[in-house]
Backbone of each chain as ProteinMPNN parsed JSONL, in Angstrom:
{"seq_chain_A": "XXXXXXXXXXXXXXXXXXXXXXXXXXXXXXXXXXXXXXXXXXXXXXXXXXXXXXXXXXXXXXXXXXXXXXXXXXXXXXXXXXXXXXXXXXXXXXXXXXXXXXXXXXXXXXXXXXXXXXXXXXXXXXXXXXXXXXXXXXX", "coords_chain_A": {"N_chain_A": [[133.369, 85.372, 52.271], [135.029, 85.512, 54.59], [136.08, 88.021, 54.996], [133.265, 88.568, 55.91], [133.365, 87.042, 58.367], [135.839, 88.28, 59.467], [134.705, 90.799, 59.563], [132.559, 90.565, 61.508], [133.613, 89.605, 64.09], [135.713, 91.98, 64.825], [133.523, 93.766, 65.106], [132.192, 92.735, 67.255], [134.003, 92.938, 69.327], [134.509, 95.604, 69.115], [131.373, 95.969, 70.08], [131.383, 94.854, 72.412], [133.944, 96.009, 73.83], [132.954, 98.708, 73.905], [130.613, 98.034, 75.904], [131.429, 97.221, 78.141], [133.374, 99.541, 79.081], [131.178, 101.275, 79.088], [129.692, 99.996, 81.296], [131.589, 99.955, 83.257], [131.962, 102.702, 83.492], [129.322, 103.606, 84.617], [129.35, 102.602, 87.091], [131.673, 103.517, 88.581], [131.429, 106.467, 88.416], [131.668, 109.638, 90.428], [129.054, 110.86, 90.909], [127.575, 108.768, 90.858], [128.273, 107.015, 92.715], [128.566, 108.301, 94.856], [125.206, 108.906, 95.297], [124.688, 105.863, 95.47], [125.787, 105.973, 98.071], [124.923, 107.375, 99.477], [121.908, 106.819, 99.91], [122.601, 104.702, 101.828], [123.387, 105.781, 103.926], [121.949, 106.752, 106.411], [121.169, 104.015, 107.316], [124.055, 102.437, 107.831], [124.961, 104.655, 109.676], [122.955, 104.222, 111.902], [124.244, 101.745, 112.53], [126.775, 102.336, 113.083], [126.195, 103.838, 115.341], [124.72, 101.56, 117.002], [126.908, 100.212, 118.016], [127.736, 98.404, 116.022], [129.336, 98.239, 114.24], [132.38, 99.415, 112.826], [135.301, 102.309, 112.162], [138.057, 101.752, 110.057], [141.749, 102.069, 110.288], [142.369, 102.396, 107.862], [140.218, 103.395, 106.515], [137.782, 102.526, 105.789], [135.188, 100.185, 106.719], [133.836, 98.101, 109.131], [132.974, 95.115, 110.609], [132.142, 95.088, 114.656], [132.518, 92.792, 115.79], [132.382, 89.165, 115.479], [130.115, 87.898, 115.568], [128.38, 89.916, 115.013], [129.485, 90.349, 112.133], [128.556, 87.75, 110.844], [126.309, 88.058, 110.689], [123.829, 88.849, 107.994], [122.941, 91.104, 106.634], [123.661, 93.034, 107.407], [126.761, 92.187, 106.815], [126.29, 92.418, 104.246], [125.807, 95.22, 103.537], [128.067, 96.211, 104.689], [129.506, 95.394, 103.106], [129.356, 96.643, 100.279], [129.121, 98.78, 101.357], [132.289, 99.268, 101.424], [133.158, 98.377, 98.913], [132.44, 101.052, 97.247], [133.775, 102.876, 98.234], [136.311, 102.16, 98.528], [136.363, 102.261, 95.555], [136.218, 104.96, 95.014], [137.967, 106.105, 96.838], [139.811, 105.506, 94.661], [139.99, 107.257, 93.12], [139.709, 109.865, 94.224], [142.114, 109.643, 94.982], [143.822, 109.374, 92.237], [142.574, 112.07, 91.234], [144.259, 113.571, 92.817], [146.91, 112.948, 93.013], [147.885, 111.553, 94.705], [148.486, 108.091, 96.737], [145.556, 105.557, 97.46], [145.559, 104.43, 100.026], [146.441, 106.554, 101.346], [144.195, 108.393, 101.102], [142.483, 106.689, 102.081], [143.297, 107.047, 104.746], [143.039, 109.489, 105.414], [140.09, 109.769, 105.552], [139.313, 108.059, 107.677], [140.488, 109.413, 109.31], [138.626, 111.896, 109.042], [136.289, 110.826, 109.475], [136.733, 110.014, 112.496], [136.806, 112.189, 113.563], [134.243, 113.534, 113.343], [133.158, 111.687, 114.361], [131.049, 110.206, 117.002], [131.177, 109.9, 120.678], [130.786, 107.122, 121.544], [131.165, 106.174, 119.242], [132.862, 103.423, 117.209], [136.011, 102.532, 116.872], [138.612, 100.725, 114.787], [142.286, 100.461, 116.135], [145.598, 100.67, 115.285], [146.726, 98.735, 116.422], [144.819, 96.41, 115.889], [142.804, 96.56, 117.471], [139.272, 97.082, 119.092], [138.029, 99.97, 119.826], [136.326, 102.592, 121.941], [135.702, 106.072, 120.92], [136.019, 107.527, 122.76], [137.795, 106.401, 124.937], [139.758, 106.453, 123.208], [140.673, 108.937, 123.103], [142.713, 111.723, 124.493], [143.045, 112.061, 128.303], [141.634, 114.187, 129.726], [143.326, 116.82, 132.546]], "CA_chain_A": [[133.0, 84.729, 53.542], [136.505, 85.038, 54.934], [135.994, 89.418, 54.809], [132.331, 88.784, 56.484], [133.956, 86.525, 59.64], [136.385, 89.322, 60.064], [134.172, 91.966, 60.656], [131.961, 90.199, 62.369], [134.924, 89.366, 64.945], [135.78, 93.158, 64.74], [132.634, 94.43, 65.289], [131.65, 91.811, 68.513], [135.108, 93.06, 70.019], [134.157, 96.888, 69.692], [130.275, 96.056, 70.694], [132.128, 94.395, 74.249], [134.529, 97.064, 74.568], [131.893, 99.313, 74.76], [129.518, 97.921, 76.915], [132.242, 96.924, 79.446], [132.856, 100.49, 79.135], [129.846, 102.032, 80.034], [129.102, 99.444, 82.572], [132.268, 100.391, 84.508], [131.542, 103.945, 84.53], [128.326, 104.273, 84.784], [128.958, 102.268, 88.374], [132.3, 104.319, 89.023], [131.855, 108.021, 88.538], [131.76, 110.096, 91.654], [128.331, 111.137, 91.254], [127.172, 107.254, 91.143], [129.191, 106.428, 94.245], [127.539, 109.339, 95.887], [123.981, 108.49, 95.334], [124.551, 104.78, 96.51], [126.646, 105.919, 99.989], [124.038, 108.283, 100.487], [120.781, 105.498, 100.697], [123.291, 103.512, 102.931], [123.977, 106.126, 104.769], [121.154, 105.844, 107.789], [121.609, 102.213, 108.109], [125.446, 102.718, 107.966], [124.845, 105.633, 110.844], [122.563, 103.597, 112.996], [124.739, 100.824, 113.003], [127.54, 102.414, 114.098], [125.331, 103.813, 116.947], [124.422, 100.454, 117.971], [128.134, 99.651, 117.951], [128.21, 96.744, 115.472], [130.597, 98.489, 113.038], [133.275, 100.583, 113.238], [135.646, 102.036, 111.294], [139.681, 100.882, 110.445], [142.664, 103.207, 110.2], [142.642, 102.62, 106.69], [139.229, 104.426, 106.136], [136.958, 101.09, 105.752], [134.365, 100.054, 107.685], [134.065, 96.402, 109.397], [132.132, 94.531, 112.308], [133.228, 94.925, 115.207], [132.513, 91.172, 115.83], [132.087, 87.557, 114.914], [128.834, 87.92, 115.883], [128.318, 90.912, 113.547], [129.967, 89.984, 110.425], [128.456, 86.899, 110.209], [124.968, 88.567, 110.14], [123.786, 88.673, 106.5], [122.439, 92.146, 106.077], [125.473, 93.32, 107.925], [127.705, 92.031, 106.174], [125.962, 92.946, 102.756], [126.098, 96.357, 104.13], [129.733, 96.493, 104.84], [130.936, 94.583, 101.656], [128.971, 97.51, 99.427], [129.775, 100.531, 101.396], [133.378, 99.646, 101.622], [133.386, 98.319, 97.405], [132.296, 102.174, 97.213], [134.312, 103.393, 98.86], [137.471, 101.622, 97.326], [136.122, 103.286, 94.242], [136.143, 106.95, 95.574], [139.383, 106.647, 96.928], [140.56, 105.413, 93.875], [139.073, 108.706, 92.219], [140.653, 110.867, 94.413], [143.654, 109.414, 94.607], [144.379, 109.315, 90.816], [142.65, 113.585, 91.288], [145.369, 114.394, 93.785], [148.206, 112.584, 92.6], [148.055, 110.262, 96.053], [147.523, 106.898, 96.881], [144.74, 105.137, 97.611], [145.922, 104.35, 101.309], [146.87, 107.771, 101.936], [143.01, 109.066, 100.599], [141.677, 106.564, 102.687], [143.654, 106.97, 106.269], [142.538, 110.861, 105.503], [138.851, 109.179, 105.673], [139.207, 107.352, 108.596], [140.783, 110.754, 110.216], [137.415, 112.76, 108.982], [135.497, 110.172, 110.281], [136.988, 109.96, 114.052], [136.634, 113.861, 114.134], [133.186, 113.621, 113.09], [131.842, 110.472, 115.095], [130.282, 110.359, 118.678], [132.283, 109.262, 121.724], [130.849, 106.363, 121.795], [130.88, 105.053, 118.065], [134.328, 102.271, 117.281], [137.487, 102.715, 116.148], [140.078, 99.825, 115.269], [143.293, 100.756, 116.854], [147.068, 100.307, 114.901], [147.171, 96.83, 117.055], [143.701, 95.722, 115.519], [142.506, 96.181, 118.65], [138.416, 97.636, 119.117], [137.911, 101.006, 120.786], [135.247, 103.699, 121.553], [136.239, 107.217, 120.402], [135.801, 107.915, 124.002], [138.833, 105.364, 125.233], [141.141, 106.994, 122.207], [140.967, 110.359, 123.407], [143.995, 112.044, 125.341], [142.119, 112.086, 129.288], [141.631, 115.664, 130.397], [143.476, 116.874, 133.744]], "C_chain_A": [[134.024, 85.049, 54.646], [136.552, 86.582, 55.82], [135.022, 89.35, 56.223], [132.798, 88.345, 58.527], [134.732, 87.549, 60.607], [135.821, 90.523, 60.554], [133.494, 92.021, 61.534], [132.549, 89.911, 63.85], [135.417, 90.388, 65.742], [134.218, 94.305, 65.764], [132.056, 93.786, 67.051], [132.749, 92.645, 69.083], [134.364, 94.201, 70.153], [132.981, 96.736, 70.47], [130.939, 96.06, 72.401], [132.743, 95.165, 74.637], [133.746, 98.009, 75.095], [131.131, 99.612, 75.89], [130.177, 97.91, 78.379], [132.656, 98.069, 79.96], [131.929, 101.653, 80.203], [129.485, 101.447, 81.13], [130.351, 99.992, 83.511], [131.941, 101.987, 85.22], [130.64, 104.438, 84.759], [128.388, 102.995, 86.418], [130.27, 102.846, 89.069], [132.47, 105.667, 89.294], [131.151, 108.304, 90.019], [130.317, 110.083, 92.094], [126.952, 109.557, 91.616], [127.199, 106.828, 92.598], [128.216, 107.36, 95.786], [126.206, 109.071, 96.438], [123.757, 107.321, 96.076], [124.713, 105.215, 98.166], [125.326, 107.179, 100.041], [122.606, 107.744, 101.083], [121.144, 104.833, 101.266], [123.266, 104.321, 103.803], [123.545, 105.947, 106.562], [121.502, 105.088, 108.042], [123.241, 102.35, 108.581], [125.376, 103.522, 109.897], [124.525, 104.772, 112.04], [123.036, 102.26, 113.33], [125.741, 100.685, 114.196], [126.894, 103.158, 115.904], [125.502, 103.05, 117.837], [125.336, 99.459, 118.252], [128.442, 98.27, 117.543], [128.795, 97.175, 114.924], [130.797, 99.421, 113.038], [134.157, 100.887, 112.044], [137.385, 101.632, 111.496], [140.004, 102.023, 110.269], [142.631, 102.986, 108.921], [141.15, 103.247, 105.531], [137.809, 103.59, 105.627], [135.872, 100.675, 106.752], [133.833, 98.434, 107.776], [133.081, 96.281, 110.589], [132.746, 94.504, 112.994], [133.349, 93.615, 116.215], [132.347, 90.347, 115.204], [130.907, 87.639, 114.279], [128.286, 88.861, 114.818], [128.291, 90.636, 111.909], [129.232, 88.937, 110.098], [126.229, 87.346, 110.23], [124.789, 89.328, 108.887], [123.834, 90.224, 105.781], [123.781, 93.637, 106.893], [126.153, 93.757, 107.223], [127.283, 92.367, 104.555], [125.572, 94.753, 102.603], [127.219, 97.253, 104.148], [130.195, 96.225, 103.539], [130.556, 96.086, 100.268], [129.233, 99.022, 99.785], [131.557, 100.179, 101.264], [133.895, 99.314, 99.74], [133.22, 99.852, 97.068], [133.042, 102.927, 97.319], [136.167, 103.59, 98.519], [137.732, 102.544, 96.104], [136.372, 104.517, 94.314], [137.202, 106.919, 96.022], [140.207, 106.509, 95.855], [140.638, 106.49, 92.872], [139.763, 109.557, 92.568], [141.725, 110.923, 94.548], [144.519, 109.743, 93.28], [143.97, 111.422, 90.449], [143.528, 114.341, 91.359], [146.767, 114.02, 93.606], [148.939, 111.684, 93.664], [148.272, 108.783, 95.903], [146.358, 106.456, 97.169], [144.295, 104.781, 99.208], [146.301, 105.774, 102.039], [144.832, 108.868, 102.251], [142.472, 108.314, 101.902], [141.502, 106.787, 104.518], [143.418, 108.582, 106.306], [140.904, 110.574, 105.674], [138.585, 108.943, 106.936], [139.81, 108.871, 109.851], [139.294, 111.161, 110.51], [136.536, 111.986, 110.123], [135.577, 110.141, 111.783], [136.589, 111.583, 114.274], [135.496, 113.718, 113.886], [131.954, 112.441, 114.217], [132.06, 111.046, 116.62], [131.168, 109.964, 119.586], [132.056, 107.877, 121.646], [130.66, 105.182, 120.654], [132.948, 104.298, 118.311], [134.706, 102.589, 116.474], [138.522, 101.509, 116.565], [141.648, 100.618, 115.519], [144.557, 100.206, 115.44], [147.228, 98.473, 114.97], [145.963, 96.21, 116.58], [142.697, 95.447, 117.034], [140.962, 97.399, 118.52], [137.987, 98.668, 119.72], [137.083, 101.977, 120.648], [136.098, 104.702, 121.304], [136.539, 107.64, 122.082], [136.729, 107.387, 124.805], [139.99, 106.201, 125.212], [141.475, 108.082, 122.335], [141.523, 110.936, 124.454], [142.93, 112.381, 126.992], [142.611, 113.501, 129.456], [142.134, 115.225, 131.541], [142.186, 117.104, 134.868]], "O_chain_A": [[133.637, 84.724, 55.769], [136.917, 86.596, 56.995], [135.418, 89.76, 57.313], [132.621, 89.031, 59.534], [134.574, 87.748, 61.812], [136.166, 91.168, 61.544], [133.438, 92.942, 62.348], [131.751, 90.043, 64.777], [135.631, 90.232, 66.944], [134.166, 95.152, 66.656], [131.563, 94.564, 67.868], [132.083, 93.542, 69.599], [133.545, 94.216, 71.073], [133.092, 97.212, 71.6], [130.946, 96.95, 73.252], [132.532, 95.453, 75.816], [133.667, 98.274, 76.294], [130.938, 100.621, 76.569], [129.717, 98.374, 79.423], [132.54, 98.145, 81.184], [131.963, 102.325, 81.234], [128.971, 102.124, 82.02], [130.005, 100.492, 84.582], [131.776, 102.415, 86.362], [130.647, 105.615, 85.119], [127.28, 102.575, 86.75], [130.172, 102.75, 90.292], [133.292, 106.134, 90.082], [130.378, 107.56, 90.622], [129.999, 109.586, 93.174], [125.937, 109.47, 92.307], [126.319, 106.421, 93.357], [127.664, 107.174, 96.871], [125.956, 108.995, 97.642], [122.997, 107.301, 97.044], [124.02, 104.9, 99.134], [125.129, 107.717, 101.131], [122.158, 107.998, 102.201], [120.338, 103.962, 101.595], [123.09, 103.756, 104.883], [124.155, 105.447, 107.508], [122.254, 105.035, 109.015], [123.497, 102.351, 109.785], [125.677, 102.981, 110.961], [125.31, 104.53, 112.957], [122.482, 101.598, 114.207], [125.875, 100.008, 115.215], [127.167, 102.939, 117.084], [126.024, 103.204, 118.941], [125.083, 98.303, 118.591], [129.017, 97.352, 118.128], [129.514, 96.215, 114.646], [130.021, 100.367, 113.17], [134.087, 100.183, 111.037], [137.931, 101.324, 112.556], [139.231, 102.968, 110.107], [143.24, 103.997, 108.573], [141.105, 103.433, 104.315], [136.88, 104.206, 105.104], [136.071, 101.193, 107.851], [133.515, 97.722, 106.823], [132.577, 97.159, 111.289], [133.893, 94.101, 112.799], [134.11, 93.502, 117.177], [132.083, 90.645, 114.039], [130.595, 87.54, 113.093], [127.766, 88.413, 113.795], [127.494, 90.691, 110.973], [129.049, 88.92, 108.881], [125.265, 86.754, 109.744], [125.465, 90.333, 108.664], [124.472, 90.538, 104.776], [124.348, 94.71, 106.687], [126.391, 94.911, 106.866], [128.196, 92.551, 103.75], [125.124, 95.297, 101.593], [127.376, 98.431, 103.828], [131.147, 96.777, 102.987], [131.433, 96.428, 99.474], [129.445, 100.014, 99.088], [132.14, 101.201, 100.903], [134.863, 99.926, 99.287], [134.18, 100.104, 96.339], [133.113, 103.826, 96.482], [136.916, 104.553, 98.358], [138.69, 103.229, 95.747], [136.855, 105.064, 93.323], [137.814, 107.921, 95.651], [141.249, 107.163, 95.822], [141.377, 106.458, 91.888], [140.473, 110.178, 91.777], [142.434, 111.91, 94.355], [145.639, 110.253, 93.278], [144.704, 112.09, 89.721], [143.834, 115.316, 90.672], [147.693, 114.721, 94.014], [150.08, 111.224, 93.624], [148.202, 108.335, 94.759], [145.71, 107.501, 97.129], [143.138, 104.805, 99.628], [146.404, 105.89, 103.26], [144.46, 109.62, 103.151], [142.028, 109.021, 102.807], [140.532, 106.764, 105.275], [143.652, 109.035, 107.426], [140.413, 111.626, 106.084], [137.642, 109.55, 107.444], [139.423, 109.065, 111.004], [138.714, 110.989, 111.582], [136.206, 112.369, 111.245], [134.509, 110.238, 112.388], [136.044, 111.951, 115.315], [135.264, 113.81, 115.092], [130.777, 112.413, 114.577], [132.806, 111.866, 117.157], [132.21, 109.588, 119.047], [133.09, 107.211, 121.668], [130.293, 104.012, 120.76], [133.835, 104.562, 119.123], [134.175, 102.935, 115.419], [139.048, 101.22, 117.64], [141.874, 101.519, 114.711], [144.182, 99.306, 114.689], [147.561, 97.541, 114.238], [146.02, 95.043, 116.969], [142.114, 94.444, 117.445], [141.198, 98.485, 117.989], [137.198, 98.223, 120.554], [136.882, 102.425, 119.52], [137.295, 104.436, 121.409], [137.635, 108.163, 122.287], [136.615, 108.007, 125.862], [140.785, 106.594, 126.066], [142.516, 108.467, 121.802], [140.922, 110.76, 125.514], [141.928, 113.046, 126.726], [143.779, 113.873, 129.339], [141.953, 114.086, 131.971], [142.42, 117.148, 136.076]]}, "seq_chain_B": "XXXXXXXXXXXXXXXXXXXXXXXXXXXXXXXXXXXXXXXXXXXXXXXXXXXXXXXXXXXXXXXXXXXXX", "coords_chain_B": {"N_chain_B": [[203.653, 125.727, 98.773], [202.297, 126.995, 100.741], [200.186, 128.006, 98.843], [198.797, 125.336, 98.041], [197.698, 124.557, 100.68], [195.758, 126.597, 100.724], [194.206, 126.092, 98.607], [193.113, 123.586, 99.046], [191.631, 124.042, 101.621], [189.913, 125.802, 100.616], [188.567, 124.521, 99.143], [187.543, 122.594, 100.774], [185.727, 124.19, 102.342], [184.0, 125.111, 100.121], [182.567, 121.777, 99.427], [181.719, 121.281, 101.648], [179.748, 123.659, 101.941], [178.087, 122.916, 100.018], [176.831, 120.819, 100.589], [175.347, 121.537, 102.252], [173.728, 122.836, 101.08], [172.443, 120.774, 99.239], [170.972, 119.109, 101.638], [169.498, 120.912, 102.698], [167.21, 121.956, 101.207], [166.321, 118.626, 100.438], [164.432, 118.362, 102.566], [162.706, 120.261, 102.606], [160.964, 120.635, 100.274], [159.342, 117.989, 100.118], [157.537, 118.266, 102.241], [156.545, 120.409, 102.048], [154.971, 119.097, 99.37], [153.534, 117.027, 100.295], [151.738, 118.749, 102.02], [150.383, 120.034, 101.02], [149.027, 117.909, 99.282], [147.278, 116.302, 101.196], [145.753, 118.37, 102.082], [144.009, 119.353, 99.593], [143.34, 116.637, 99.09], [142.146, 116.298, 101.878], [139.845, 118.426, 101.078], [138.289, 117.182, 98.939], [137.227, 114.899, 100.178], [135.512, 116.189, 101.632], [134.112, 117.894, 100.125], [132.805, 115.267, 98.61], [131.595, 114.175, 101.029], [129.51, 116.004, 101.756], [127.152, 115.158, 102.268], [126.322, 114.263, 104.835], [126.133, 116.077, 106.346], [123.78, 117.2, 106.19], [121.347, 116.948, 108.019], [120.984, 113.974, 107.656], [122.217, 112.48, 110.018], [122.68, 110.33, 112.34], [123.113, 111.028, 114.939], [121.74, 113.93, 115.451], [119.411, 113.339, 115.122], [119.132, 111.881, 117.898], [120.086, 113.991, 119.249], [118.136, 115.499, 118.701], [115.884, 114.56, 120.106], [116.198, 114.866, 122.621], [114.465, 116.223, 125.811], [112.754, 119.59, 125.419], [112.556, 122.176, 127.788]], "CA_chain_B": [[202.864, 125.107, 99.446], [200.804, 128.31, 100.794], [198.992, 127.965, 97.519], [198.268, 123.879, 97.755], [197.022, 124.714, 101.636], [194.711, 127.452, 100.296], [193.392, 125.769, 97.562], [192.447, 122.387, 99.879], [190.907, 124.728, 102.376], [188.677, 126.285, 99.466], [187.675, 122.633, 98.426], [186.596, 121.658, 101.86], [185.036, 125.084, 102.366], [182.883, 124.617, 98.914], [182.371, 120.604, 99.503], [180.633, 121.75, 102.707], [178.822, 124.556, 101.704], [177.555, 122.449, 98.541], [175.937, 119.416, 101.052], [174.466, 122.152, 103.454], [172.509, 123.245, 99.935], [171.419, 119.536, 99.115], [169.882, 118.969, 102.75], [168.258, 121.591, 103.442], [166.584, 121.143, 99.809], [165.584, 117.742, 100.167], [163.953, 118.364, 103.651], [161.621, 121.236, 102.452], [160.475, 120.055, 99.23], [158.513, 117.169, 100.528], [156.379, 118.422, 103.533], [155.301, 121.422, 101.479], [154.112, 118.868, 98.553], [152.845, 116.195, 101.444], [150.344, 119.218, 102.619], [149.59, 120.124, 99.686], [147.987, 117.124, 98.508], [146.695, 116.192, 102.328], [144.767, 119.369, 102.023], [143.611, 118.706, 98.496], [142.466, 115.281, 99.581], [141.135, 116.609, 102.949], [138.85, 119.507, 100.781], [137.972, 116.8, 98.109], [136.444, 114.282, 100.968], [134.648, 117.017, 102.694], [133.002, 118.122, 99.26], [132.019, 114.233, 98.663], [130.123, 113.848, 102.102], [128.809, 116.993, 102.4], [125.471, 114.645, 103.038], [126.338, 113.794, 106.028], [126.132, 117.219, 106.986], [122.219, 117.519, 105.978], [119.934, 116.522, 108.861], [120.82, 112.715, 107.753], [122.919, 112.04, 110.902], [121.811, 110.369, 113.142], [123.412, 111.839, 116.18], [121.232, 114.973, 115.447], [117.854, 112.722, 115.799], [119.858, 112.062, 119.153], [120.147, 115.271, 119.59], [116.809, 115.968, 118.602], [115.036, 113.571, 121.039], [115.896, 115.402, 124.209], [113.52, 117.083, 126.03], [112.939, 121.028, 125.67], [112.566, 123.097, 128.503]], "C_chain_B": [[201.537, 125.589, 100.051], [199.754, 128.03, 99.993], [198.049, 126.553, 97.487], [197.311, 124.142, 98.905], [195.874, 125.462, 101.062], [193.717, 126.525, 99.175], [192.573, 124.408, 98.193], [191.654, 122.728, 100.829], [189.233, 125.119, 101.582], [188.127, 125.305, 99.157], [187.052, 122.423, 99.619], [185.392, 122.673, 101.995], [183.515, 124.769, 101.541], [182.119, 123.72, 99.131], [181.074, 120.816, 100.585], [178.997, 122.454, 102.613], [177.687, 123.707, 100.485], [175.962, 121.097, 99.372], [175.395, 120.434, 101.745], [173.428, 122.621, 102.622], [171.217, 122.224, 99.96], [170.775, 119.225, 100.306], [168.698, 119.53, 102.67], [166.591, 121.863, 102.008], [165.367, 119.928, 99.814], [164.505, 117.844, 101.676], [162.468, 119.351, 103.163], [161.111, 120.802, 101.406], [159.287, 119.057, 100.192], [157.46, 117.384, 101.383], [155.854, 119.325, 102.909], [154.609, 120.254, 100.434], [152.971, 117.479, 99.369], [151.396, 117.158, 101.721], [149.906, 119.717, 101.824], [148.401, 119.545, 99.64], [146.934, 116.705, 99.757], [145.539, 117.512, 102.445], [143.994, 119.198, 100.843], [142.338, 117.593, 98.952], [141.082, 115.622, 100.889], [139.604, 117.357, 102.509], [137.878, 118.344, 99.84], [136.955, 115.665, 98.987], [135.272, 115.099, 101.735], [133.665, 117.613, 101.427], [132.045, 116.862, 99.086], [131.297, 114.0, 99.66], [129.73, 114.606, 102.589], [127.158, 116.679, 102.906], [125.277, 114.432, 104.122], [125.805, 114.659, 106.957], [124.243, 117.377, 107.106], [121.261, 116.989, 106.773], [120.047, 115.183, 108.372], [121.608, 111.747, 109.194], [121.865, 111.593, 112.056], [121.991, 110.269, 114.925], [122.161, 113.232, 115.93], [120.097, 114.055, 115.285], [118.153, 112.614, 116.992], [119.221, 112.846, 120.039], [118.303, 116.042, 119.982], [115.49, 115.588, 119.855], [114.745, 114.5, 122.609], [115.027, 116.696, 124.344], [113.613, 118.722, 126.148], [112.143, 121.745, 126.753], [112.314, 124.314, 128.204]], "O_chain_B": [[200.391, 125.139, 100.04], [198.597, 127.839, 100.366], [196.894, 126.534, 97.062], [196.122, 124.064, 98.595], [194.875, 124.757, 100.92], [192.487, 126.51, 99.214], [191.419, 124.218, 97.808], [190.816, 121.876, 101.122], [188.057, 124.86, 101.841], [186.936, 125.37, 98.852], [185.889, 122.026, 99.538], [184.238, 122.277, 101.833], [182.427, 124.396, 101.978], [180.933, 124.049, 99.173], [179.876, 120.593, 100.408], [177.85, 122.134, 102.927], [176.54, 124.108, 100.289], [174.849, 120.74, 98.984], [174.31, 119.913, 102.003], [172.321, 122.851, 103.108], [170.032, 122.319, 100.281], [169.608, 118.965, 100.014], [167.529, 119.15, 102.605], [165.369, 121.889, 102.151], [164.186, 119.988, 99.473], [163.597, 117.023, 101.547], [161.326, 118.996, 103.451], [160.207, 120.155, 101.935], [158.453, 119.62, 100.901], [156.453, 116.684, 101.272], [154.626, 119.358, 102.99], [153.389, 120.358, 100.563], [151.856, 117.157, 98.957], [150.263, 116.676, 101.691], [148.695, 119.917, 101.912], [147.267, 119.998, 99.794], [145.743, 116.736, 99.448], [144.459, 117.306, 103.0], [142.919, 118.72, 101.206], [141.115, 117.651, 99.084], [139.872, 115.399, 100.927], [138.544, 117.163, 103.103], [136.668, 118.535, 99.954], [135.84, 115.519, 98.485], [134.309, 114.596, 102.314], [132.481, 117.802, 101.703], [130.834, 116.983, 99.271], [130.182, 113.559, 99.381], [129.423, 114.488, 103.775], [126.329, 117.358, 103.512], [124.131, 114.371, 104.567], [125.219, 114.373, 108.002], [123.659, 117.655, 108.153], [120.264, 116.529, 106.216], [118.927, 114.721, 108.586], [121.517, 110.523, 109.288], [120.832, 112.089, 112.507], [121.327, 109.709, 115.797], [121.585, 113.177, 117.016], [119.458, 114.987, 115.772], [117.4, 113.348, 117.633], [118.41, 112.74, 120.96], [117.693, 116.648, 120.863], [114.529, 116.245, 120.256], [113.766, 114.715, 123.324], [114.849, 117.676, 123.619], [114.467, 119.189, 126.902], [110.944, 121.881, 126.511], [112.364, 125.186, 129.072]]}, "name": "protein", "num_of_chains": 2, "seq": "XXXXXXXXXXXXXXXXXXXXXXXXXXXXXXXXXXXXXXXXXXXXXXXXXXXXXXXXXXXXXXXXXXXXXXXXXXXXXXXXXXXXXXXXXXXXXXXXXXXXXXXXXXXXXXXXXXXXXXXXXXXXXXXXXXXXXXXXXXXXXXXXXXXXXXXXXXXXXXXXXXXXXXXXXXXXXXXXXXXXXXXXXXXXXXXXXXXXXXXXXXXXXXXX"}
């Protein structure tokens, strides 16, 4: 009886290791991460368009109001691209032999070179700005 | 005494020459393995959102909208 308890004990532990396992990486690998941020991506796009969310210097993406964030689909928007996102830097970070903060303020670079004049960028000082603001004024 | 002068000369000489090694050392090391990995990282983000690139933007509907002439 004593034998049976133990493997039973044994055997529950490996089943859980397992599963816990597979559930992490079958919602961490790259090509996972990919697939999600790429059905966000529209909405993501046309948000920042319509200048409710911008992104940070640390490669993240936030409301760039009250008013914003506290709208539902928003904010369930933001909280899943930037959990994603987390993930993927943590990927390439541990690739490249980086940090995680270094991967992502290389993000938040791509991104400003890539967005419109008039999508948002938080500032150093936490302060809200179009791309169009942040850029050195021609003579 | 000649000999003590000479030989304290040669020490500072050396001492010198020895820290002008370790500088210039620790100065170069780092910025080459800094762009290294900054390039690395930079190529490794630009393979992950190469979707962005694909007609999903939606500056290029934007784009698309205006009228042709």
């Amino acid at each position: 009886m004593k034998k049976l308890n133990i493997k039973t004990i044994v055997l529950y532990c490996v089943v859980t290791l397992f599963s816990m396992v597979t559930i992490s990486s079958a919602q961490g690998t790259k090509e996972d991460i990919k697939i999600r941020m790429k059905d966000r991506f529209a909405k993501i796009s046309e948000l920042k368009q319509s200048g409710k969310i911008g992104e940070t210097p640390l490669g993240f993406a936030e409301a760039v109001n009250k008013e914003f964030a506290q709208d539902e689909e928003i904010s369930r928007l933001i909280t899943a691209e930037n959990n994603d996102r987390k993930l993927l830097y943590g990927i390439i970070a541990k690739e490249s032999g980086t940090s995680v903060e270094e991967v992502g303020m290389g993000n938040a670079k791509r991104y400003f070179q890539k967005a419109s004049d008039s999508d948002y960028f938080k500032t150093q000082a936490g302060e809200w700005k179009q791309k169009k603001d942040m850029m050195p004024q021609k003579p | 005494m000649k000999f003590i002068i000479l030989i304290i000369a040669v020490g500072i000489v050396v001492t010198l020459t020895g820290c002008w090694t370790i500088t210039v050392k620790h100065q170069v090391e780092p910025i080459y393995i800094t762009m290294n990995v900054n390039v690395k990282v930079e190529k490794q983000l630009n393979d992950f959102f190469d979707f962005e690139d694909q007609g999903q933007d939606g500056s290029n509907t934007t784009k698309d909208k205006t009228p042709k002439q």
